[in-house]
C-alpha positions as CSV (number, residue, x, y, z in Angstrom):
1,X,22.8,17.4,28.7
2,X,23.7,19.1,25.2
3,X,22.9,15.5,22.7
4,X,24.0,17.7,19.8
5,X,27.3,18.0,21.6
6,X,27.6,14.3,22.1
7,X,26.6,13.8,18.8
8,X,29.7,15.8,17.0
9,X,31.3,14.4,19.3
10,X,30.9,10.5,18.4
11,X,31.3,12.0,14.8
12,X,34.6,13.1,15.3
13,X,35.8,10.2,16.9
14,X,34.0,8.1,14.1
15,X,35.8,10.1,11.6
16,X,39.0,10.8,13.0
17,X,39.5,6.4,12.9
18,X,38.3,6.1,9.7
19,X,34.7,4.6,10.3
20,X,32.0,4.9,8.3
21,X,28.4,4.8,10.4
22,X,28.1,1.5,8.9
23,X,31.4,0.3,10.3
24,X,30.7,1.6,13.1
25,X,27.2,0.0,13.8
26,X,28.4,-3.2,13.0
27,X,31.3,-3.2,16.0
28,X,28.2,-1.6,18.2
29,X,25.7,-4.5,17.2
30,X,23.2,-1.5,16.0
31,X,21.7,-0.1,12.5
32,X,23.5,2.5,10.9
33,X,20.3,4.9,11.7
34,X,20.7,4.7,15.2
35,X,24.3,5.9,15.0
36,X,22.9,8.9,12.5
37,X,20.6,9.7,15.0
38,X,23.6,10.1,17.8
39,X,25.3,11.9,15.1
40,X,22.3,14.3,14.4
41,X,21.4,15.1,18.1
42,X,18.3,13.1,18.4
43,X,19.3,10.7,20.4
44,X,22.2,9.2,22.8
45,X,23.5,5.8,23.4
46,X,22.6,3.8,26.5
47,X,25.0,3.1,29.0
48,X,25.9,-0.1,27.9
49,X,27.1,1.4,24.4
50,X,28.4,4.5,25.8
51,X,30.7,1.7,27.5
52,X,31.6,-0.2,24.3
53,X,32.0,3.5,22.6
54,X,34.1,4.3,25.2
55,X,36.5,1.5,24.7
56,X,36.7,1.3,21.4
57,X,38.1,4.9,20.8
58,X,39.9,5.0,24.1
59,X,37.9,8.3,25.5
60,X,36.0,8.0,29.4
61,X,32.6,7.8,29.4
62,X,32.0,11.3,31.2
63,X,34.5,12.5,28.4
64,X,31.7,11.2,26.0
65,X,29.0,12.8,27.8
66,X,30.5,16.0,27.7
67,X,31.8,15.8,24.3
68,X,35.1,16.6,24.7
69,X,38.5,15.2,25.6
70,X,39.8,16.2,29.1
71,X,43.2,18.1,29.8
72,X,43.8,18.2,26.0
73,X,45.2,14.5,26.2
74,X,45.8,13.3,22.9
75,X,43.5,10.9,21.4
76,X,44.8,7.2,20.7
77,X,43.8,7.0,16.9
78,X,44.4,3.3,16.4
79,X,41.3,1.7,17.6
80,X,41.3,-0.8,20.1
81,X,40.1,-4.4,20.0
82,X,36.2,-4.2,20.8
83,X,35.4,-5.0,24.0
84,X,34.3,-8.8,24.3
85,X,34.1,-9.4,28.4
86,X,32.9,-6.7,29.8
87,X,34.5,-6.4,34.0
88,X,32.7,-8.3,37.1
89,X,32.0,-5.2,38.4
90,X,30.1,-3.9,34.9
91,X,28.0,-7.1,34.4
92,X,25.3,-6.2,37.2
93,X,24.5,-2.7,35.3
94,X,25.0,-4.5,32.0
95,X,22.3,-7.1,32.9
96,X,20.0,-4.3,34.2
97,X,20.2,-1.7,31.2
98,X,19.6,-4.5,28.4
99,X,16.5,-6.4,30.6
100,X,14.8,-3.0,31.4
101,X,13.5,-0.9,28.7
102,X,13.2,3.1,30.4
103,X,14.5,6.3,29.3
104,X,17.7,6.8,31.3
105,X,19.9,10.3,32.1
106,X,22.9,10.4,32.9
107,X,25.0,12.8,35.4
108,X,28.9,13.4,35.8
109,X,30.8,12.9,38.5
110,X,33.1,16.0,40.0
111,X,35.6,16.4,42.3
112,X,37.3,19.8,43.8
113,X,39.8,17.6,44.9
114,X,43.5,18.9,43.7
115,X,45.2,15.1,44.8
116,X,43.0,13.1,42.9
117,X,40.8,12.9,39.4
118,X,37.9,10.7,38.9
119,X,36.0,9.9,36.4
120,X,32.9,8.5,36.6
121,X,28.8,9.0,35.9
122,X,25.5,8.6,37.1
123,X,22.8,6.7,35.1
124,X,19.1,7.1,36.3
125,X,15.5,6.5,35.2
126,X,12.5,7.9,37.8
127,X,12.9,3.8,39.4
128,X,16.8,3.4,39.5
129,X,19.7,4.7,39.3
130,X,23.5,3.3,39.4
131,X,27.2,4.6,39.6
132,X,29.6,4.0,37.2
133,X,33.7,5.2,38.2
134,X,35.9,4.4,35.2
135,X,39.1,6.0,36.6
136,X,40.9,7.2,39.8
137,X,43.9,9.3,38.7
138,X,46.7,10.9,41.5
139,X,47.9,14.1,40.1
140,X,51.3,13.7,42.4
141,X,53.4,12.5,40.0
142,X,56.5,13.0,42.5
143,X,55.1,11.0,44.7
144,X,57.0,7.8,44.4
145,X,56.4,5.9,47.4
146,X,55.9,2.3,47.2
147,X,52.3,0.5,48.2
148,X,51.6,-3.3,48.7
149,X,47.9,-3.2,48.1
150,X,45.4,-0.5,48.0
151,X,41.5,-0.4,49.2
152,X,38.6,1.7,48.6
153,X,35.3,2.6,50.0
154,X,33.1,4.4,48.2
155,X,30.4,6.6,50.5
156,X,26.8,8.2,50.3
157,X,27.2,10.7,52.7
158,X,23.7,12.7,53.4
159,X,23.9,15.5,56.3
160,X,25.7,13.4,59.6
161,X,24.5,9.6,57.9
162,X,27.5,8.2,55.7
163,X,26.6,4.8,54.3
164,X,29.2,2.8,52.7
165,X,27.6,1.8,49.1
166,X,30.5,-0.4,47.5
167,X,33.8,-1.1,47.5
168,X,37.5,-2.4,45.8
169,X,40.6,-3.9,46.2
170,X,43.6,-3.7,44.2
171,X,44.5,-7.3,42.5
172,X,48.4,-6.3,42.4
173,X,51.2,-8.9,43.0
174,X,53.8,-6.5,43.2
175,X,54.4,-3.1,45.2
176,X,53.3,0.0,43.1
177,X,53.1,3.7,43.0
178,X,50.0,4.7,44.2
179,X,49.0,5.9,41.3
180,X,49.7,2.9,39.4
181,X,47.7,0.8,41.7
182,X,44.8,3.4,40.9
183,X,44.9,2.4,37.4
184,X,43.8,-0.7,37.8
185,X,40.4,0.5,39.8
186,X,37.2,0.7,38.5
187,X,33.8,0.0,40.3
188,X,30.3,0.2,39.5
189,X,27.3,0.4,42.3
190,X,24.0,-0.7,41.1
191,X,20.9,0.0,41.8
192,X,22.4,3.5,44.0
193,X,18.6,4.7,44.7
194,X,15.5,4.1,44.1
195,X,14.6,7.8,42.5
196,X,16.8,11.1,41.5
197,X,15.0,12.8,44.7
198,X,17.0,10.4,47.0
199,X,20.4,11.0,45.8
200,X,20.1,14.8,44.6
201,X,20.9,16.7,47.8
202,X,24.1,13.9,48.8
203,X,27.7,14.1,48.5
204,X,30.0,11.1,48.0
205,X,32.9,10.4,49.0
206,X,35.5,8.0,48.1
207,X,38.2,6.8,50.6
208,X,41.5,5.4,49.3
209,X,43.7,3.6,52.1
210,X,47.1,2.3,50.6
211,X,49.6,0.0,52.5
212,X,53.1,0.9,52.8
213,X,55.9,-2.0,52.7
214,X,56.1,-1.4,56.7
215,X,52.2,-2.1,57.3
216,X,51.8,1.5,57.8
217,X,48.3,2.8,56.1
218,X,48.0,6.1,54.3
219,X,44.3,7.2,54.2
220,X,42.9,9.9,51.4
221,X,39.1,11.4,51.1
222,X,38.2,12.6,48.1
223,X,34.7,14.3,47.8
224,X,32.5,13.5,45.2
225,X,29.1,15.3,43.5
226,X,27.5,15.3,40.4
227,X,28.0,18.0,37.7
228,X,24.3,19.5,38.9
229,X,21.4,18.1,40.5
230,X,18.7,16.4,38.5
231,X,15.0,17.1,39.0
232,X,12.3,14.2,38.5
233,X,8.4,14.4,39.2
234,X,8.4,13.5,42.4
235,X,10.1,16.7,43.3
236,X,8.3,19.7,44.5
């Protein structure tokens, strides 16, 4: 992971809305030093202000990891409201990352898929490790069939075992595109493994099953891995 790259890149984004570090630190609840040292290279953010980050100048998380924007989208330059309520299905990482005090990496989530984009990433420390998906996008843009609720299962799939490790529901109250009701879906699994040697030779998969208005079920499997496979000190 490039932390110089990162670094610009919360820079940019600082600069680009018109934030000093100060300014900045403040709406993060951090010194001004900590964001120089993000700046600089010689650190990164946790997950849990990666997060905030992340909401405040409208950018995904893996987008942040990375250090640049995705598909050239054009940034939002009018800064959102900080985040005050972070989702149900953030608070169980939340709680984790500020109670436990290790070093933590982080991973990005691929897909080959061509149907679907997802972004999402992998935080882990040599005793935990937890998913975060921020988005699920459907490239099909003609598609304009009409869905009364939407599911998902998200699964670790390791040689012939698959092992369903979360799941979500759509919360809509009227019928949608598909890839509207995939805008409203995020989910985070905590505590995925116990070590990066667990998780670093398995594929995910998510499965998406959408309703029609006449009960019929569409079903989609998008395959899921990380941008490379981490090494800890338990590997040989």
């Amino acid at each position: 992971m490039d932390q110089e790259r990162i670094g610009k890149f919360i820079k940019k984004l600082r600069k680009d809305n018109n934030l000093t570090q100060d300014e900045l630190a403040k709406k993060l609840g951090v010194t001004y030093q900590a964001v120089s040292k993000w700046e600089n290279g010689k650190s990164i953010p946790d997950i849990v202000i990666l997060k905030t980050i992340s909401e405040i100048f409208n950018v995904n998380i893996d987008e942040l990891l990375e250090g640049t924007v995705k598909d050239r989208k054009k940034l939002n330059k009018k800064i959102l409201i900080p985040i005050s309520v972070l989702g149900i299905c953030f608070i169980g990482i939340l709680v984790f990352f500020v109670t436990h005090k290790e070093t933590y990496e982080f991973k990005v989530l691929e897909t080959d898929s061509n149907d679907f984009d997802v972004s999402g990433v992998l935080a882990f420390s040599p005793d935990k490790s937890s998913i975060y998906i921020s988005s699920i996008n459907y490239n099909n843009s003609d598609d304009d069939t009409e869905y009364k609720s939407l599911s998902c299962n998200l699964y670790d799939v390791n040689g012939d075992a698959k092992t369903k490790i979360s799941s979500c529901k759509s919360d809509n109250r009227d019928v949608e595109t598909l890839k509207d009701l995939l805008s409203n879906i995020d989910f985070t699994v905590d505590d995925y493994a116990s070590s990066c040697k667990l998780f670093k030779d398995n594929q995910l998969v998510l499965e998406i099953n959408a309703t029609s208005l006449d009960d019929k079920t569409v079903t989609y499997e998008v395959p899921l891995s990380f941008d490379d496979n981490c090494l800890d000190s338990t590997d040989s």
